[in-house]
C-alpha positions as CSV (number, residue, x, y, z in Angstrom):
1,X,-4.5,62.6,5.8
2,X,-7.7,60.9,4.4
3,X,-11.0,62.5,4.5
4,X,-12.6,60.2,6.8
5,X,-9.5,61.0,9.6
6,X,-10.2,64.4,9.5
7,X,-13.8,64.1,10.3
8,X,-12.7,62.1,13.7
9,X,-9.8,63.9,14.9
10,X,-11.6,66.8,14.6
11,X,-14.8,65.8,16.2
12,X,-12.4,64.5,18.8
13,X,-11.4,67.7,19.5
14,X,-14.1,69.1,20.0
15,X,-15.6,66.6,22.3
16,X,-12.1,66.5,24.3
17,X,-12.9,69.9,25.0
18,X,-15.7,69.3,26.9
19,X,-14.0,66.9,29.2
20,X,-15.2,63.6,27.1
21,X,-13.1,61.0,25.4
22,X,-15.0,59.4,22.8
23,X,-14.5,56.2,20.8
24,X,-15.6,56.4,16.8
25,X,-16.0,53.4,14.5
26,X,-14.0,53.7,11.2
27,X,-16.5,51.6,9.3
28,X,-17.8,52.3,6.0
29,X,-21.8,54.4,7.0
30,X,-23.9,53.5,4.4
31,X,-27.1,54.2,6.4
32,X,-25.8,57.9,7.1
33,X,-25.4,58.8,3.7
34,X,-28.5,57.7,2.8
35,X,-30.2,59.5,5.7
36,X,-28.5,63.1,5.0
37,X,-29.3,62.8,1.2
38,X,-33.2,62.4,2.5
39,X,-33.1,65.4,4.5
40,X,-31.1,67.1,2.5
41,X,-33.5,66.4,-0.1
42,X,-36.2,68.2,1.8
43,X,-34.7,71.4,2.8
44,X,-34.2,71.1,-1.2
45,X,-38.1,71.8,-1.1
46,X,-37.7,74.9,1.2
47,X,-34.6,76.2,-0.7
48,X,-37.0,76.3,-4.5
49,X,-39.3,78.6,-2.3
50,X,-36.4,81.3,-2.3
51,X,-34.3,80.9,-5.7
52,X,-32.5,84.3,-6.0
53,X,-30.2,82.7,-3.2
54,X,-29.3,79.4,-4.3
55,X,-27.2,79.6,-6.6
56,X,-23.0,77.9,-6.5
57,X,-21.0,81.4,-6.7
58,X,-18.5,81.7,-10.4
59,X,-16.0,81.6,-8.9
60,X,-13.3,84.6,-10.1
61,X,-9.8,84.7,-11.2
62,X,-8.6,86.2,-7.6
63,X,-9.5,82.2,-6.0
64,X,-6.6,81.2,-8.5
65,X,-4.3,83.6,-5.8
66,X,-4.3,84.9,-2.3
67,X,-7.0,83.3,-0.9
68,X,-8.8,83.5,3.0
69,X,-11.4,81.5,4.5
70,X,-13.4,82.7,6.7
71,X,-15.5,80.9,9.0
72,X,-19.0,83.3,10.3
73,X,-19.0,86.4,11.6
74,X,-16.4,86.2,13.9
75,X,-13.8,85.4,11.7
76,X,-15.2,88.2,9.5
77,X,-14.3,90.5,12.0
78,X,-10.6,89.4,12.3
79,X,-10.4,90.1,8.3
80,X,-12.6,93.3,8.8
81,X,-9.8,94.0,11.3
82,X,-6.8,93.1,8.8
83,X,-7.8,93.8,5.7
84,X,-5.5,92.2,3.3
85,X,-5.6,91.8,0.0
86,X,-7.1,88.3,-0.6
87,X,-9.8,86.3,-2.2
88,X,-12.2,86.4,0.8
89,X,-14.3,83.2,0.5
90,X,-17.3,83.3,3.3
91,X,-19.0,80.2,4.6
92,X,-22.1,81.8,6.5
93,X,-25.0,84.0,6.3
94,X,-25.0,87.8,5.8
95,X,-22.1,89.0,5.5
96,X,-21.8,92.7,6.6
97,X,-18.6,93.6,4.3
98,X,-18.3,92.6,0.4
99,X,-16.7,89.2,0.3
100,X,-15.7,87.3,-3.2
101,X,-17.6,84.1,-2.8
102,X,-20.3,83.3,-0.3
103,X,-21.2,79.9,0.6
104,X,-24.5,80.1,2.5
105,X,-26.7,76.7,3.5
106,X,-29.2,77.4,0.5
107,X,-26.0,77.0,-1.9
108,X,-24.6,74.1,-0.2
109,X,-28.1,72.4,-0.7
110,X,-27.6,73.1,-4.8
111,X,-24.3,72.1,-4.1
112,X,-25.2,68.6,-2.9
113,X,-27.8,68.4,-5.3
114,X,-25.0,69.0,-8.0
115,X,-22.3,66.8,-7.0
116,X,-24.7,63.9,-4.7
117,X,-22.8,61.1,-6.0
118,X,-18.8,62.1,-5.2
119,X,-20.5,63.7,-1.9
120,X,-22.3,60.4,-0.9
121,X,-19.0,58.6,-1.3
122,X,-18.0,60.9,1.4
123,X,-20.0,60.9,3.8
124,X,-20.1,57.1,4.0
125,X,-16.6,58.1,5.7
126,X,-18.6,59.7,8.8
127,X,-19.1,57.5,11.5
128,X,-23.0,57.0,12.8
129,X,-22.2,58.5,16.1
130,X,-21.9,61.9,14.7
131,X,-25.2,61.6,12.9
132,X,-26.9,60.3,16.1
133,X,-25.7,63.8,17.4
134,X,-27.0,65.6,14.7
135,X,-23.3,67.0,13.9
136,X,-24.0,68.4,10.3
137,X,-20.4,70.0,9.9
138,X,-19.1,67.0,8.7
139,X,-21.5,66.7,6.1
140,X,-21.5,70.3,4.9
141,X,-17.6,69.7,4.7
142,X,-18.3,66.5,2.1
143,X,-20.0,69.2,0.4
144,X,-17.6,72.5,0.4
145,X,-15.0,69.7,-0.6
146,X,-16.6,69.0,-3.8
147,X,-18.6,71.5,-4.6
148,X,-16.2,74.5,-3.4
149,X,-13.2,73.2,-2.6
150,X,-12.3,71.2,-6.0
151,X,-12.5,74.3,-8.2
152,X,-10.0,76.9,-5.7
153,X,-6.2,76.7,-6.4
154,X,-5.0,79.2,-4.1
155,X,-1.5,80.2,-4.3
156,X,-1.9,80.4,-0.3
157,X,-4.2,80.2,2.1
158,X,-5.1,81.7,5.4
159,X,-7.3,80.4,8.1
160,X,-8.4,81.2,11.2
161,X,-9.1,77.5,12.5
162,X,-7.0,75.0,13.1
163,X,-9.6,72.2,14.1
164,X,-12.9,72.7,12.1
165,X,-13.3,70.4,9.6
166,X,-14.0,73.1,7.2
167,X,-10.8,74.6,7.4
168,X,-8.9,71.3,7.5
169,X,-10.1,69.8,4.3
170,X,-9.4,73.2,2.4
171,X,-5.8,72.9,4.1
172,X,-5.6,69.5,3.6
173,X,-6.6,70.3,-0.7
174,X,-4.3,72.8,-0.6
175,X,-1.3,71.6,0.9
176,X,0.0,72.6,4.2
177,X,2.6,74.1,3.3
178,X,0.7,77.0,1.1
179,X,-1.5,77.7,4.3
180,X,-1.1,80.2,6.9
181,X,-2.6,80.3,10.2
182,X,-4.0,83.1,12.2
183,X,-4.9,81.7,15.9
184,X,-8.7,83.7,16.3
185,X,-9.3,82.7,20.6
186,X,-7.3,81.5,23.1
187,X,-6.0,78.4,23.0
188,X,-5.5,75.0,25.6
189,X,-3.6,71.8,25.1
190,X,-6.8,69.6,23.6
191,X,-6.1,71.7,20.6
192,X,-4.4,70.0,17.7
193,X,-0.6,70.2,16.7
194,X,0.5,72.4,14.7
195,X,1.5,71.9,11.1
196,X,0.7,74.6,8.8
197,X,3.5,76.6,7.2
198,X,3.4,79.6,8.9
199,X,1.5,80.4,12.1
200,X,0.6,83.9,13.7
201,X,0.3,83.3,17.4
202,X,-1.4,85.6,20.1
203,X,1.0,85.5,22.7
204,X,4.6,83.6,24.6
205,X,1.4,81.6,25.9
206,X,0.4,80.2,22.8
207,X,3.1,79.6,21.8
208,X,4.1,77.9,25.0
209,X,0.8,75.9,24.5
210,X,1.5,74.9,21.2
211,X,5.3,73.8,22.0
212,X,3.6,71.2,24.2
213,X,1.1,70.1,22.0
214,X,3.3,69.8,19.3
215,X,5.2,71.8,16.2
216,X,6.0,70.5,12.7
217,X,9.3,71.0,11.9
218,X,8.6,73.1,9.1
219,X,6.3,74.9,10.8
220,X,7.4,78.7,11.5
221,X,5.5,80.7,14.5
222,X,5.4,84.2,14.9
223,X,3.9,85.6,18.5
224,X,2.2,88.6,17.1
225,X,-0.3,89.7,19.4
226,X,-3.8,89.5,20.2
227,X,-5.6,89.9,17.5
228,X,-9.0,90.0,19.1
229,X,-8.1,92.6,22.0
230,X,-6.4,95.0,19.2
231,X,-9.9,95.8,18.8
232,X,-10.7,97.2,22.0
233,X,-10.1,100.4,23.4
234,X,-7.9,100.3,26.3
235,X,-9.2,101.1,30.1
236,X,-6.7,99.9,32.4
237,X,-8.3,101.0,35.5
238,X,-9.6,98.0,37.5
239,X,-13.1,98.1,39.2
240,X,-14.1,101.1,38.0
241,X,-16.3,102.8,40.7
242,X,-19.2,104.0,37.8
243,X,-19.8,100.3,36.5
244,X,-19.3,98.2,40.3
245,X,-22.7,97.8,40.4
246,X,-23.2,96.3,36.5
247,X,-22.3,92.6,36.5
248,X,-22.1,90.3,33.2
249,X,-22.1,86.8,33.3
250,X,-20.8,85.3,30.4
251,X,-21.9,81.1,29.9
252,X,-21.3,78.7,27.2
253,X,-22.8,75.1,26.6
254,X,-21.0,73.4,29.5
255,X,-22.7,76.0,32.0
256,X,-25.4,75.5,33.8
257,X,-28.4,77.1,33.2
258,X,-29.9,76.6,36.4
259,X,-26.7,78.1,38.3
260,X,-27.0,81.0,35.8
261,X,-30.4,82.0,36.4
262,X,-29.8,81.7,40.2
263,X,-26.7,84.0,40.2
264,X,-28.5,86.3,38.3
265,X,-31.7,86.8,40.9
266,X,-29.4,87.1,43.8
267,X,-27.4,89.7,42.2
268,X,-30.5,91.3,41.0
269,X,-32.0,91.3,44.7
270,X,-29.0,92.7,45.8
271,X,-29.5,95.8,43.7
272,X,-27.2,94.9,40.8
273,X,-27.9,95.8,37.3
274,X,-27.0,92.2,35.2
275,X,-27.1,91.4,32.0
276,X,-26.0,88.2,30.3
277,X,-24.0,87.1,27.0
278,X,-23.8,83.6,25.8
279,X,-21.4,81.5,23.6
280,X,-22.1,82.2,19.6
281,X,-22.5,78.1,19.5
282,X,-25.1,78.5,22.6
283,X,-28.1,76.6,20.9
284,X,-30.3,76.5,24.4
285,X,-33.1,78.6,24.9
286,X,-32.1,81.9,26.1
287,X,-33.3,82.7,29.9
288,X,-36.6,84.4,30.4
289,X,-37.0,88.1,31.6
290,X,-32.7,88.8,31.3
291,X,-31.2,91.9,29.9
292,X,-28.8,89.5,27.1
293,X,-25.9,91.7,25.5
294,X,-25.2,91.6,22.4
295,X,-22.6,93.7,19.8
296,X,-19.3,93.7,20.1
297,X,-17.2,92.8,23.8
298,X,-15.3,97.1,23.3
299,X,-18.4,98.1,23.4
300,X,-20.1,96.0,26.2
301,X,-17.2,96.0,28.9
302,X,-17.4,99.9,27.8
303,X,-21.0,99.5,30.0
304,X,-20.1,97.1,32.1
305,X,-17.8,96.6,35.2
306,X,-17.5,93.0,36.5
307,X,-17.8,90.0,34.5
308,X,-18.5,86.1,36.1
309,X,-17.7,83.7,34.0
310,X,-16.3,79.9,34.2
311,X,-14.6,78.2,31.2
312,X,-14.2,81.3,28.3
313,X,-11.2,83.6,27.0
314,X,-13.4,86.6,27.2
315,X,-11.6,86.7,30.5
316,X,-8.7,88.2,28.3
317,X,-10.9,91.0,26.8
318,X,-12.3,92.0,30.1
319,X,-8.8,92.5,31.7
320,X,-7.8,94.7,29.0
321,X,-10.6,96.8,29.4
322,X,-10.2,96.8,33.2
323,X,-12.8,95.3,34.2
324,X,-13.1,93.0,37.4
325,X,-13.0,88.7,36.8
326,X,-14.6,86.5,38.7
327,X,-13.9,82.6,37.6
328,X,-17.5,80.8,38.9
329,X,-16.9,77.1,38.7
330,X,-20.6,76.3,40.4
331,X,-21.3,77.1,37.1
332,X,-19.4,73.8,35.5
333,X,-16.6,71.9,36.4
334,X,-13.5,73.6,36.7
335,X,-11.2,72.4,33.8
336,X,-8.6,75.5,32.9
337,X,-8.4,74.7,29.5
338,X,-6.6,77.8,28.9
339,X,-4.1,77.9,31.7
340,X,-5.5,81.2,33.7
341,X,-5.3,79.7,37.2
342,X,-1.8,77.3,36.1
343,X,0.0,80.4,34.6
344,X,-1.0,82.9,37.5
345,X,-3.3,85.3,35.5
346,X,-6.6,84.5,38.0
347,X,-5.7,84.3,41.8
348,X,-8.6,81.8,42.5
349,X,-11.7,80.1,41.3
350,X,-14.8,80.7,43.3
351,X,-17.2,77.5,44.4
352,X,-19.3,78.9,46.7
353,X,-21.7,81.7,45.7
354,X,-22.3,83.5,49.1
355,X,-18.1,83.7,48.9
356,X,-18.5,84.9,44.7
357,X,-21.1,88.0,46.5
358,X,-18.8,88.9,49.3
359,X,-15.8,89.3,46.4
360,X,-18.3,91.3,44.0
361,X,-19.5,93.8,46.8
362,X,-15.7,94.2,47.9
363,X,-14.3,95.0,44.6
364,X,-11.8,91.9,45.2
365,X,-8.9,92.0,42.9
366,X,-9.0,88.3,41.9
367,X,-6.5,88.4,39.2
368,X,-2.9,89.2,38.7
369,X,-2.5,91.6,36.2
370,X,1.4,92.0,35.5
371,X,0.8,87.8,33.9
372,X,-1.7,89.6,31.2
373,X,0.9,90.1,28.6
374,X,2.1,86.9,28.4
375,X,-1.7,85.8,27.5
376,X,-1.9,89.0,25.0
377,X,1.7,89.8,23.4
378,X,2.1,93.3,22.1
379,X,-1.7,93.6,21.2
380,X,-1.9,97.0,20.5
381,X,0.5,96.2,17.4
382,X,-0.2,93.0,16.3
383,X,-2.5,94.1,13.1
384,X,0.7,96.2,11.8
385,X,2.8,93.0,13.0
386,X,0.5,90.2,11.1
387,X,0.6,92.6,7.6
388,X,4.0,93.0,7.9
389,X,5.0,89.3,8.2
390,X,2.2,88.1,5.4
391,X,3.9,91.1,2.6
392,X,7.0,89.3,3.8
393,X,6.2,85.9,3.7
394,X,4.2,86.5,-0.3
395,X,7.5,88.9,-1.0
396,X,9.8,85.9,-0.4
């Protein structure tokens, strides 16, 4: 796959996700690459001001073996979680465990400076459309791939993404067939096919997903568990009566911030306690006077006992900690990306907000929970499951 497919198909993806369908140009961009290398050149101002943190990490004998990429904080915590024996190679900011090589924005800016002229090539490849939404991903990709990417030779690889362009090119560099894949969130059928070696899925649904979309031939899945609700502590008991009265709504970028805010008052004015949690990609300004949660989803469905929520897998977490679900589609459009309402797990969406109240207040069970483990797999076990298939996999 060339350099400059990856960057559309993936931003593609992403789009497609949000219910769009765009239409790149292939053509050479001279005029991006010449604008990125002017910004680029002053945050290179900024980035002098603090030197102890730009510098390209040596890069150690362990990248020549067992290698993982990891992809911010959340993908941090899935290795946290693991903890295999690998070359852990960070792209992100402060990282709270020891990693092997960190890739932060100030060393990607001494990175372009370094290797401008193979990175310039690049991003010619980008089409303009991307820069006119001030996508950068695509850029700092140009960048990992030659200022990073060029010196690893992993024996194997494992990612957590299978449609950033970070991950791909690295894959991509690699070779498929040396890369593993852990799925890190739900998934839905806008997501690419799969065509990695070996694949560590969630759940019978993602795999069922994934069947659909499409499977390499010498691609081999294993349904392993959720990795993300091995985390949590179990709670089974639905509505429970202490936390009724403590509703979070849960948004992301296709939401509404008007709906939000409104939800919030009446629930508020009805004498609920509310607090709210956004999507780690939320870049809108957060709402004025609201309680936002932060931390780790154990810990806040631990304080909390209904969620509202639209488009989001955090659905998944909440029903294993037993808390009530209420799918809000005033908030956006109703798309079901993930299959809740298809497959049975969510009884019914809610338009109307008077109708949403009237459910809260009554403890309505709006979920059927005997379709939860076909969304999770045998989560309690699927950290011991996932080490026991990669020692096998590196054994063979």
């Amino acid at each position: 796959m060339q350099l400059q497919n990856i960057y559309i198909e993936s931003f593609r993806h992403f789009e497609s996700r949000a219910g769009r369908n765009p239409r790149l140009s292939r053509k050479t961009n001279i005029a991006g690459a010449w604008y990125i290398s002017l910004i680029f050149f002053k945050i290179f101002f900024r980035v002098l001001k603090r030197p102890r943190n730009t510098y390209v990490h040596r890069f150690t004998s362990k990248a020549r073996g067992k290698c993982e990429l990891v992809l911010g904080k959340k993908h941090l915590a899935l290795s946290k979680h693991l903890e295999l024996d690998t070359c852990l190679i960070y792209i992100g900011s402060r990282p709270n465990i020891a990693v092997d090589i960190v890739i932060s924005n100030s060393r990607l800016v001494w990175g372009f400076i370094l290797f401008s002229p193979m990175i310039l090539e690049d991003i010619k490849n980008v089409p303009w459309e991307l820069f006119r939404k001030n996508d950068f991903r695509y850029v700092k990709a140009a960048i990992l791939k030659n200022a990073v990417y060029a010196h690893l030779r992993p024996s194997s690889l494992l990612i957590y993404n299978d449609h950033t362009p970070y991950a791909l090119l690295l894959a991509h560099m690699v070779g498929k067939k040396k890369v593993i894949y852990c799925q890190h969130a739900a998934v839905g059928p806008t997501f690419p096919p799969i065509d990695f070696a070996h694949n560590f899925l969630f759940s019978r649904h993602s795999y069922d997903i994934y069947s659909e979309i499409g499977i390499s031939k010498f691609s081999k899945c294993y349904v392993v568990g959720d990795l993300l609700c091995s985390a949590l502590t179990n709670n089974m008991s639905s509505g429970r009566k202490e936390l009724s009265n403590k509703v979070l709504i849960a948004y992301n970028m296709l939401d509404s911030l008007v709906e939000v805010a409104e939800l919030k008052s009446t629930l508020i004015d009805l004498g609920f306690i509310v607090g709210l949690r956004q999507h780690p990609r939320e870049r809108r300004k957060q709402l004025p006077n609201s309680n936002y949660v932060q931390g780790n989803l154990d810990g806040v469905f631990d304080n909390y006992g209904v969620l509202v929520t639209n488009e989001s897998s955090i659905v998944l977490e909440a029903l294993v900690k037993g808390v009530l679900v209420y799918k809000y589609t005033k908030f956006s459009s109703s798309l079901d990306q993930y299959g809740f309402l298809k497959r049975g797990l969510l009884k019914r969406e809610f338009q109307d907000k008077s109708d949403l109240i009237e459910s809260i207040v009554n403890k309505e069970i709006s979920y059927n929970s005997t379709v939860l483990d076909y969304f999770v797999g045998d989560y309690t076990n699927s950290v011991k499951n996932i080490k026991r298939i990669y020692n096998e996999i590196h054994d063979f």
